[in-house]
C-alpha positions in Angstrom: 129.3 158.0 153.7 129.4 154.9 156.0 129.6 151.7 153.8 130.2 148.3 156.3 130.9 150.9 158.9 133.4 152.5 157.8 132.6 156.3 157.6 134.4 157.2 154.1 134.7 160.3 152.1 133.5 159.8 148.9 137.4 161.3 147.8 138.9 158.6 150.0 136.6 155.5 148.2 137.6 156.7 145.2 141.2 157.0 146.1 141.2 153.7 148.2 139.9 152.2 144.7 143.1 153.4 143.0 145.5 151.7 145.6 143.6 148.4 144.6 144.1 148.7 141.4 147.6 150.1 141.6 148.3 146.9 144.0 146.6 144.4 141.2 148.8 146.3 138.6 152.0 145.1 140.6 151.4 142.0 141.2 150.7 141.3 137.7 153.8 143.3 136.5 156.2 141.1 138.9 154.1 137.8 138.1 153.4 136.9 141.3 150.1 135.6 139.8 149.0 135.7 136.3 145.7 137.3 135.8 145.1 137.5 131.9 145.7 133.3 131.8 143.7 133.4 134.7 140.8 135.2 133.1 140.9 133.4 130.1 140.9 130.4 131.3 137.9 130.9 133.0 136.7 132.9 129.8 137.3 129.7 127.7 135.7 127.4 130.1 132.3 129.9 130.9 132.4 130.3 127.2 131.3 126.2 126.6 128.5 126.6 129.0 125.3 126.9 127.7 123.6 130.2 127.5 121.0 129.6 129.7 123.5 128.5 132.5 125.7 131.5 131.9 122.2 134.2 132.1 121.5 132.0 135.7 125.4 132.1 136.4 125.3 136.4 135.8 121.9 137.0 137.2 123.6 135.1 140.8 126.1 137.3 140.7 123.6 140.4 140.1 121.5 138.9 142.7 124.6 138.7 145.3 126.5 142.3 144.5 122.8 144.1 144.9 122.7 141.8 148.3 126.5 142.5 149.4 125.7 146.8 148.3 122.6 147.0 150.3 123.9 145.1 152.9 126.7 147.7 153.5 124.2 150.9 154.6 123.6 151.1 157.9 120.2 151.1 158.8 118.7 153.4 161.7 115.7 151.4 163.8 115.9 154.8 165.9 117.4 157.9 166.0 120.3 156.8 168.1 120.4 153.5 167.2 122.1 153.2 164.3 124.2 149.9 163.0 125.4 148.0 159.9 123.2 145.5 158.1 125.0 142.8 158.8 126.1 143.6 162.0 122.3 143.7 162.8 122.3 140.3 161.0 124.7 138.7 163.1 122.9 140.5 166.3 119.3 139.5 165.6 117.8 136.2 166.3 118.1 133.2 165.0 114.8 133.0 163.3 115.2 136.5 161.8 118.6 135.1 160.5 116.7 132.3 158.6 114.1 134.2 157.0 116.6 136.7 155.5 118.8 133.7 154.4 115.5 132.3 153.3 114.5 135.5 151.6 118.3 135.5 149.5 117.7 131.5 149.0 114.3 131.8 148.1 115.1 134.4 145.4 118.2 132.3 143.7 115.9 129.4 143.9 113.3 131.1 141.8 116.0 132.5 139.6 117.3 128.7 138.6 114.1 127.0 138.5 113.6 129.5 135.6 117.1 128.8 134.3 116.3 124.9 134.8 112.5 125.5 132.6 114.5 127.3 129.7 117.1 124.9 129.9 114.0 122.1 129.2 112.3 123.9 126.3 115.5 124.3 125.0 116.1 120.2 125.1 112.4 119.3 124.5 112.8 121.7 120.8 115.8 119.8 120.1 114.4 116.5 120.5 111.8 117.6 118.8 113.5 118.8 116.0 115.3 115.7 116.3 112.3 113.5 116.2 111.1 116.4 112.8 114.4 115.1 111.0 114.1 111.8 111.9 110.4 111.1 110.5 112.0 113.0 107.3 115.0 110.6 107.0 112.4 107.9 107.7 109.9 109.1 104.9 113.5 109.6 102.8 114.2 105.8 103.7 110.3 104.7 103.2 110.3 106.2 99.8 114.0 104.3 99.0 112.6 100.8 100.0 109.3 101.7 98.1 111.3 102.6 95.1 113.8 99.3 95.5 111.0 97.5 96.0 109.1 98.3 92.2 112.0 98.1 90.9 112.1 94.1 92.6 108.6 94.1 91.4 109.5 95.3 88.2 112.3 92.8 87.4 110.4 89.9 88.9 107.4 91.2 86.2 110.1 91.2 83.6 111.7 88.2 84.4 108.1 86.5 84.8 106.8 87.9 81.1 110.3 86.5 79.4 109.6 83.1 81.3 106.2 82.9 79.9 107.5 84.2 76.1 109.7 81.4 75.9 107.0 78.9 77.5 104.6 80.4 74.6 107.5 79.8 72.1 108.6 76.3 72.7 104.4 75.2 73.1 103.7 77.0 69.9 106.5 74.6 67.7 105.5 71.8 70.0 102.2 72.3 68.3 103.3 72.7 65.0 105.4 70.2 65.0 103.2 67.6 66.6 100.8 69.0 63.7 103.0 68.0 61.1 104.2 64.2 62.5 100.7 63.1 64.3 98.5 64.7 60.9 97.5 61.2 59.5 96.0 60.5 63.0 93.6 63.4 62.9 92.0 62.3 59.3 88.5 61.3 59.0 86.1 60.5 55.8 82.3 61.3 56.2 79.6 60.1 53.6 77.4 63.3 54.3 74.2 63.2 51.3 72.5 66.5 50.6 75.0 68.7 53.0 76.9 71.9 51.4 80.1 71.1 52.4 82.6 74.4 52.0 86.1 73.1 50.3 89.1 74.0 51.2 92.4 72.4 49.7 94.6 70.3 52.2 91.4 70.7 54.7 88.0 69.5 53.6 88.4 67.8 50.4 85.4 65.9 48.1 86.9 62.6 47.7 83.7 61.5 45.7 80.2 61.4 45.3 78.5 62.4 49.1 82.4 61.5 50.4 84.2 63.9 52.4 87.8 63.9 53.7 88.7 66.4 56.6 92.1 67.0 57.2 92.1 68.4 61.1 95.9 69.0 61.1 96.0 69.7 57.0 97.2 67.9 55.1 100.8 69.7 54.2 103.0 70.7 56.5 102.8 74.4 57.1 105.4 76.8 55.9 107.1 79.5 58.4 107.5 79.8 61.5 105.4 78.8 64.4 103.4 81.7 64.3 102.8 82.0 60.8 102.0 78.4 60.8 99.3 78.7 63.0 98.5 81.8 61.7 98.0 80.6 58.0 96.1 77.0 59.6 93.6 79.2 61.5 92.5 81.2 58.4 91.6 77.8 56.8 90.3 76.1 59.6 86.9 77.1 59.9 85.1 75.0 57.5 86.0 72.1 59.5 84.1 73.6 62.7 81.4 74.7 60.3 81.0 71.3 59.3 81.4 69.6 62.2 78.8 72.0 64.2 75.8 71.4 61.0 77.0 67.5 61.2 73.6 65.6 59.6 72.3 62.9 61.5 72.4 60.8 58.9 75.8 61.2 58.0 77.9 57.7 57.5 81.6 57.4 59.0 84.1 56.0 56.5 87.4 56.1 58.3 88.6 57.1 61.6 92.2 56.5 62.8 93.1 53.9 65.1 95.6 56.1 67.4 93.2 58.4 68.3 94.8 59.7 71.5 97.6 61.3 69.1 94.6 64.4 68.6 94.2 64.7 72.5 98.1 65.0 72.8 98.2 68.1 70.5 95.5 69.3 72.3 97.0 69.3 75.7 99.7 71.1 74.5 97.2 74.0 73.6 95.5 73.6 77.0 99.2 74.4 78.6 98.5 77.8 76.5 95.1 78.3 77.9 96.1 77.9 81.7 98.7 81.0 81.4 96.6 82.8 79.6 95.7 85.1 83.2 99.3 85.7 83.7 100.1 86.9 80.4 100.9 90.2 79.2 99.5 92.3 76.5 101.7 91.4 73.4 101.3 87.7 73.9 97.5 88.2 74.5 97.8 89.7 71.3 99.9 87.5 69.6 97.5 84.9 70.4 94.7 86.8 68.8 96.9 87.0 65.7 97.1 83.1 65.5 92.9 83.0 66.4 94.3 80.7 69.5 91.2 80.5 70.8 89.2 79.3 67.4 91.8 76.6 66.9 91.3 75.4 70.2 87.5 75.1 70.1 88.0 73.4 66.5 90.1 70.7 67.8 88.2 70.0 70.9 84.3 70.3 68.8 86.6 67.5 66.4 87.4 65.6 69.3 84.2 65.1 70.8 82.2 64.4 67.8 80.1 61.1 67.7 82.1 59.9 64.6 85.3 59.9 66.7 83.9 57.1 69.0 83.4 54.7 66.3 86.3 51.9 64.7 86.3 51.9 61.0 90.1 52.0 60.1 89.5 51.8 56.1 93.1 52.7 54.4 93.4 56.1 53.6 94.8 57.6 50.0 
């Protein structure tokens, strides 16, 4: 067998092979070098490479030792002319040279560009599995704010619905209260002839023959609390706006008080009502259903623009 020119037995490889290892076994016995830390050292370090780098590192290597094996026949270009590989390397021409460096070149090139595309799917899939987990976290963080955010919504909705409760409250016994102090101002006497005239006590009272007294405000002041007050007044209030909406033309106005503006005050208090009214929730629409807001409202303002509230006659009252 003639390997690099060397015309070998295939005994004498074999035993050649067996001094080499014998020699590598003594130098590692006497420490003139020290292969295992060696080794692993380099194991260590090849093992933090990534894998694609280590299949390009492994298929060099493969590449070179099938390059260095084949390289070591001789080849025969005629019968007699017989010569090592790269002896005829060496001996060829310059060109020739190129293209088989080329050829080795051209192959290891090929060999890493592949390496080099694997390497970049294997980045591009982690970013995009990067990117993947990052639209989740975002999603994670959307639905967080979205979820801070009703609750803001809701605690501004709360805190908004307990603003307009105690508004509600504090209007409500302005009302009644007004009611009470300002309820000789809203009395007025009628001389109606002919008219059925419902009577309620403390609200539309028959002072005499044809003579009517209506109490707007009633004449007592109303028991409870704000809401009952209003609640009891609005069950006895609608005689008055029965009256006042079949008012007779020929009906004669006894008394009308002089402060008159004392009825439009009370009223504007009501009116502070109405303009929430949108922004309220459904107990207090409710609870103002309960008190028949809206017919006391229209009561007071039908009383305040009658004809017989533009006149002066301030008889005294009993």
């Amino acid at each position: 067998m003639s390997w690099y020119g060397l015309n070998l037995e295939v005994a004498a490889a074999v035993q050649l092979s067996l001094y080499l290892v014998l020699v590598l076994l003594l130098l590692w016995f006497f420490k003139v070098i020290e292969p295992k830390v060696v080794f692993h050292a380099l194991l260590d370090r090849f093992k933090e490479v990534d894998p694609h780098i280590k299949v390009g590192v492994w298929s060099t290597v493969a590449v070179l030792m099938v390059v260095f094996l084949v390289s070591g026949f001789e080849h025969c270009s005629l019968p007699d002319n017989c010569s090592n590989k790269v002896v005829g390397l060496l001996k060829a021409p310059a060109n020739e040279v190129g293209d088989a460096l080329a050829g080795i070149a051209g192959a290891l090139a090929f060999l890493w560009i592949i390496v080099t595309v694997m390497m970049q799917s294997k980045e591009l899939a982690s970013q995009r599995e990067e990117l993947r987990l990052t639209r989740r976290e975002s999603k994670k963080m959307a639905a967080a704010l979205e979820a801070q955010a009703e609750i803001f919504r809701d605690e501004q909705r709360q805190r908004k619905e307990d603003r307009l409760r105690a508004f509600i409250d504090e209007q409500l016994k302005l009302v009644v209260d007004k009611m009470h102090f300002y309820r000789k101002s809203a009395i007025v006497r009628l001389r109606m002839i002919g008219q059925d005239v419902e009577i309620v006590e403390g609200f539309v009272e028959k002072k005499g023959a044809n003579l009517y007294r209506i109490n707007l405000f009633g004449k007592e002041k109303l028991e409870g609390d704000a809401d009952e007050s209003l609640q009891l007044y609005s069950m006895n209030v609608s005689p008055i706006l029965f009256l006042l909406d079949d008012l007779p033309d020929d009906y004669v106005e006894v008394y009308t008080p002089r402060n008159k503006l004392r009825v439009a005050e009370v009223i504007s208090e009501l009116e502070k009502i109405e303009e929430v009214i949108p922004e309220l929730d459904a107990s207090q629409l409710s609870r103002l259903n309960r008190i028949r807001f809206a017919r006391i409202l229209k009561t007071w303002r039908t009383f305040y623009t009658a004809p017989f509230w533009m006149g002066d006659n301030n008889a005294p009252t009993d």
